[in-house]
C-alpha positions in Angstrom: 25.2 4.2 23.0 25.6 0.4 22.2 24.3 -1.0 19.0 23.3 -4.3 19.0 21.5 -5.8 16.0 18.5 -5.5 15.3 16.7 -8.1 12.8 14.1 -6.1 11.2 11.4 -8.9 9.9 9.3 -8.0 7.3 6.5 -10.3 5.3 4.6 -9.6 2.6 2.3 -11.8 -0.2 1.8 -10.2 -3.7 2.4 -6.3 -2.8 5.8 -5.6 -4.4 5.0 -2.1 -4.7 4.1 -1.2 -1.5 6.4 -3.3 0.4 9.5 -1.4 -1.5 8.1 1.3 0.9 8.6 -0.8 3.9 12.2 -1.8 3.3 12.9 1.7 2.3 11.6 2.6 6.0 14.2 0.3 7.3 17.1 1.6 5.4 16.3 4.8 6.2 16.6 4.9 9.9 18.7 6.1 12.1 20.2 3.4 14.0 22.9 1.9 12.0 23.1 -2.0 13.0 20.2 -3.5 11.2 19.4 -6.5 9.2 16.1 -6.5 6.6 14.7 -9.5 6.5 11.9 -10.3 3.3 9.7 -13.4 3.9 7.8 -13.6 1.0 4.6 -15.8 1.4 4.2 -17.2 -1.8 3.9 -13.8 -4.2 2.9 -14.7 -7.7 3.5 -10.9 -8.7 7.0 -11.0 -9.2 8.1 -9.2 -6.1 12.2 -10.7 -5.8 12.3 -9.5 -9.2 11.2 -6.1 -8.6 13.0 -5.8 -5.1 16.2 -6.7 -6.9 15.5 -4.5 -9.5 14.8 -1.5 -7.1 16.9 -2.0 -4.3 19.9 -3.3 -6.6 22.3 -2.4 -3.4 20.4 -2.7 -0.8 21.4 -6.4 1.7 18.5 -8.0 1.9 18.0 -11.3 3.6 15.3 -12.6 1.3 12.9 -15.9 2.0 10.4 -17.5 -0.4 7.4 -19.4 1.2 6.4 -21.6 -1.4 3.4 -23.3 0.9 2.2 -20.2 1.5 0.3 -21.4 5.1 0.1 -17.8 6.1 1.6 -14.8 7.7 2.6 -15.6 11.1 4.2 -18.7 9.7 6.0 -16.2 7.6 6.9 -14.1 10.6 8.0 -17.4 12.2 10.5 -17.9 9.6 11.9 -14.8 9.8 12.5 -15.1 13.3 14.1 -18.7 12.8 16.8 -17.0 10.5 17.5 -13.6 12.3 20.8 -12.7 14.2 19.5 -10.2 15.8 19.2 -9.8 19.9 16.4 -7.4 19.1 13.6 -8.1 16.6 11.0 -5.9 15.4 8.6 -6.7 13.0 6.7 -4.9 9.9 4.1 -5.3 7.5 4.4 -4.6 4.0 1.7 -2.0 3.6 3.5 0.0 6.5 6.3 2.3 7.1 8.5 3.4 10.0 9.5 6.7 11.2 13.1 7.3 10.8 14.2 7.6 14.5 11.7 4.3 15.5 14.5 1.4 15.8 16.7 4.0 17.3 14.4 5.0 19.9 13.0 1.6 20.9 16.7 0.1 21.2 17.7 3.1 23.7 14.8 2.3 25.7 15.7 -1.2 25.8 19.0 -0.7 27.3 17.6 1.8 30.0 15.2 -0.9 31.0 16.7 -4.7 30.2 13.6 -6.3 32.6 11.0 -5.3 29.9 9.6 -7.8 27.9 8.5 -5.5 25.0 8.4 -2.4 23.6 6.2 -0.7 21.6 5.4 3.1 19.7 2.0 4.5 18.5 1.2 5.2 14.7 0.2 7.3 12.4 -2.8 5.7 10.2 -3.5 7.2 6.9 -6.5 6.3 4.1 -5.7 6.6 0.5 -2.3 8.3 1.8 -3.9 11.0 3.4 -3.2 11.7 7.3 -5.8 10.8 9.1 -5.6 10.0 12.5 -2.3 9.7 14.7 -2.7 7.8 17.7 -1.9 9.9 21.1 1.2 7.6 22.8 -0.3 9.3 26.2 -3.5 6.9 26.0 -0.8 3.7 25.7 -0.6 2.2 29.2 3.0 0.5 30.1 4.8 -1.3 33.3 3.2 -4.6 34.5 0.0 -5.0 32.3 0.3 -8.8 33.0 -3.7 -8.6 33.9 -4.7 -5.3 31.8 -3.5 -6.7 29.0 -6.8 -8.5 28.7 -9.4 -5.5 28.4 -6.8 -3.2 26.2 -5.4 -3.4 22.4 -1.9 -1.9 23.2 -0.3 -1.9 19.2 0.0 -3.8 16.2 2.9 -5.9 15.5 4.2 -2.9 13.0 5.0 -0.8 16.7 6.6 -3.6 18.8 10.4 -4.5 19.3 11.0 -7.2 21.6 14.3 -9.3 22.6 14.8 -12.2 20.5 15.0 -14.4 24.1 12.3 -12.7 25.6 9.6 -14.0 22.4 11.3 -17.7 22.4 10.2 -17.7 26.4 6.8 -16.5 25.6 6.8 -18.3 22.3 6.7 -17.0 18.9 3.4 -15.9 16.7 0.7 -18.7 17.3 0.3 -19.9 13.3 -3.4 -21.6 13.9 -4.6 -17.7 14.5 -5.9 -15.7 11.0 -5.9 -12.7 12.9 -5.3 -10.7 16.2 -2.0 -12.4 16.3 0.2 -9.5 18.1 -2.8 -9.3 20.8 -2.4 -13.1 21.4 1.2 -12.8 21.7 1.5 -9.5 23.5 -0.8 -11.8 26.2 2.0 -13.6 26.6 5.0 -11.1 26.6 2.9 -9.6 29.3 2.9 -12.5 31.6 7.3 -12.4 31.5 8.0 -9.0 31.8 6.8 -5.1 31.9 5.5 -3.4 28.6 7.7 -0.2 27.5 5.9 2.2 25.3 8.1 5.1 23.3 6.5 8.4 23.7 8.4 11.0 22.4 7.7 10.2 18.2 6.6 13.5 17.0 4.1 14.4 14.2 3.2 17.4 13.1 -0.4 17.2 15.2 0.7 15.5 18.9 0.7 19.0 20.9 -2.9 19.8 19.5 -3.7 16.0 20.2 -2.1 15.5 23.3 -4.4 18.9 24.8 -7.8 17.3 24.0 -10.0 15.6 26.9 -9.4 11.7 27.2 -13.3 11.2 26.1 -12.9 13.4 23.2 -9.4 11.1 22.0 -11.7 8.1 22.6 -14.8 9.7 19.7 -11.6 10.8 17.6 -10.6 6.9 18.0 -14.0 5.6 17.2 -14.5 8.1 14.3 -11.4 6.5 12.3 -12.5 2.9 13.1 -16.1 3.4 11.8 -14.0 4.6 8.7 -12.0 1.3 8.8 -15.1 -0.7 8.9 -16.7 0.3 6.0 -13.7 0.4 4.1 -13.3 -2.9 5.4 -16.6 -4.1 4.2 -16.3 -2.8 0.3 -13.1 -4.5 0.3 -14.4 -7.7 1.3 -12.0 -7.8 4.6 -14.0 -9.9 7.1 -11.2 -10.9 9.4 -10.1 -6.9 9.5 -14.0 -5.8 9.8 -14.7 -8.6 12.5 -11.5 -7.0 14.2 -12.3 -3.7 14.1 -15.9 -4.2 15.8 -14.1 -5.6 18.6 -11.7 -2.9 18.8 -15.4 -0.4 18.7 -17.1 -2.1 21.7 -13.9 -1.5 23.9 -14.0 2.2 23.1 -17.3 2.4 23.5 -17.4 0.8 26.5 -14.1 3.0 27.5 -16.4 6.4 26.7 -19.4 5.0 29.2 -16.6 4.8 32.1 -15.4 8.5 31.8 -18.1 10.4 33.3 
C-alpha cells in the first residue's frame, strides 16, 4: 500500500481538554504518514499551553486565529497550510477510530475518480454509547442529485483530496452552520461519494439485522435526545439543525410502507 500524506485538520475554540482527545485520535492511528494540524480560533483558556504541556512530543502544526471570525474560517486556514494530498477534517469534541485514516486512504487509491469519502459514527451523551450509526443506510456512487434530500456525514467522517475541495471550493465562511452539507453539495457535483463500511463496533451485526423503518425510529429517538439537550444548552444553530435533520426522517418513515 502507498502512503501519501494525509493533513489531518483539526479546529477548536476554548476546549483544551477535550481537544487533547482529538489529537490523541490522530496519533493513534494506524496509517503512519500524517500531519496534525491545530487551528485554534481565538481560545482564551490557555489551550497551546496545555497542548504543549500534554503532548510535549507530539509534532503539531499549531495556528492561532486571533480574529476569531469563526470555524470554517478556521478550517480554511488549515487547509491553506496543509501538505497533504489527502485532508480530513475533525472537531475538537470528537474522536477517531484507530483504523479510520487507514481505511479511507485505501479506499481512495482503489477508486481515484471519487470526489469524497466518508465513514459513519458512533455518538455518545455524557460519554456513554448511545447510538452508532448503521454505514448500510449511507448511500454512495453519483449522489450529484440525492445529495439534496439526504444528510450523508459530518465533516468529522469525510476525507477528501486536497485538489478535489479547491475545484469544488473550500468551506463557505458566511455559513454558521450546515457547512459540510453545503460543501458536500458541491463535492457531489465533481465526482462520486465513497462511503467506508467495514468500521466495526461492538453493536453493528445486531444493528445491521434490524428493519430499515425500525433504524429510522432508532435514528429519530437519538435526535429528539439531541434537541433537548440542545435546548438546555442554549444551542440554537445545533437545535435548529437537528429539526431539520427530524423532518427528513420522518418523512423517510412515511415512504417505507
Amino acid at each position: 500500500m502507498e502512503y501519501p500524506l494525509v493533513s489531518a485538520i483539526i479546529t477548536t475554540h476554548n476546549r483544551k481538554d477535550l481537544v487533547i482527545g482529538a489529537i490523541k485520535s490522530v496519533m493513534d492511528q494506524t496509517y503512519p504518514n500524517i500531519e496534525t494540524i491545530v487551528v485554534d480560533d481565538g481560545s482564551t483558556d490557555g489551550t497551546e499551553k496545555y497542548i504543549e504541556e500534554t503532548l510535549k512530543d507530539a509534532s503539531i502544526r499549531y495556528f492561532y486565529n486571533a480574529d476569531m471570525p469563526g470555524g470554517n474560517h478556521a478550517r480554511n486556514i488549515g487547509i491553506k497550510h496543509s501538505k497533504g494530498e489527502y485532508l480530513a477534517f475533525l472537531d475538537d469534541d470528537d474522536e477517531w477510530m484507530p483504523s479510520k485514516i487507514e481505511k479511507q486512504v485505501r479506499y481512495y487509491l482503489d477508486n481515484p475518480e471519487s470526489a469524497f469519502v466518508g465513514c459513519a459514527r458512533i455518538d455518545e451523551y455524557d460519554f456513554r454509547e448511545r447510538y452508532c450509526q448503521n454505514p448500510q443506510l449511507i448511500p454512495e456512487g453519483d449522489l450529484s442529485k440525492t445529495i439534496f434530500n439526504t444528510f450523508l456525514f459530518t465533516s468529522s467522517c469525510m476525507m477528501v483530496r486536497k485538489d478535489k475541495l479547491f475545484k469544488a471550493g473550500c468551506f463557505d465562511e458566511s455559513l454558521e452552520f450546515w457547512q459540510d452539507y453545503e460543501l458536500q453539495i458541491r463535492l457531489c457535483q465533481i465526482g462520486k461519494v465513497g462511503m467506508i463500511r467495514d468500521i466495526q463496533n461492538k453493536h453493528q451485526d445486531l444493528i445491521g439485522s434490524l428493519p430499515e423503518k425500525m433504524l429510522i425510529k432508532m435514528k429519530l429517538l437519538m435526535i429528539d435526545d439531541g434537541i433537548y439537550r440542545a435546548e438546555i444548552c442554549g444551542r440554537r444553530s445545533d437545535r435548529e439543525k437537528l429539526l431539520a435533520e427530524k423532518a427528513f426522517y420522518e418523512k423517510k418513515v412515511e415512504e417505507i410502507a
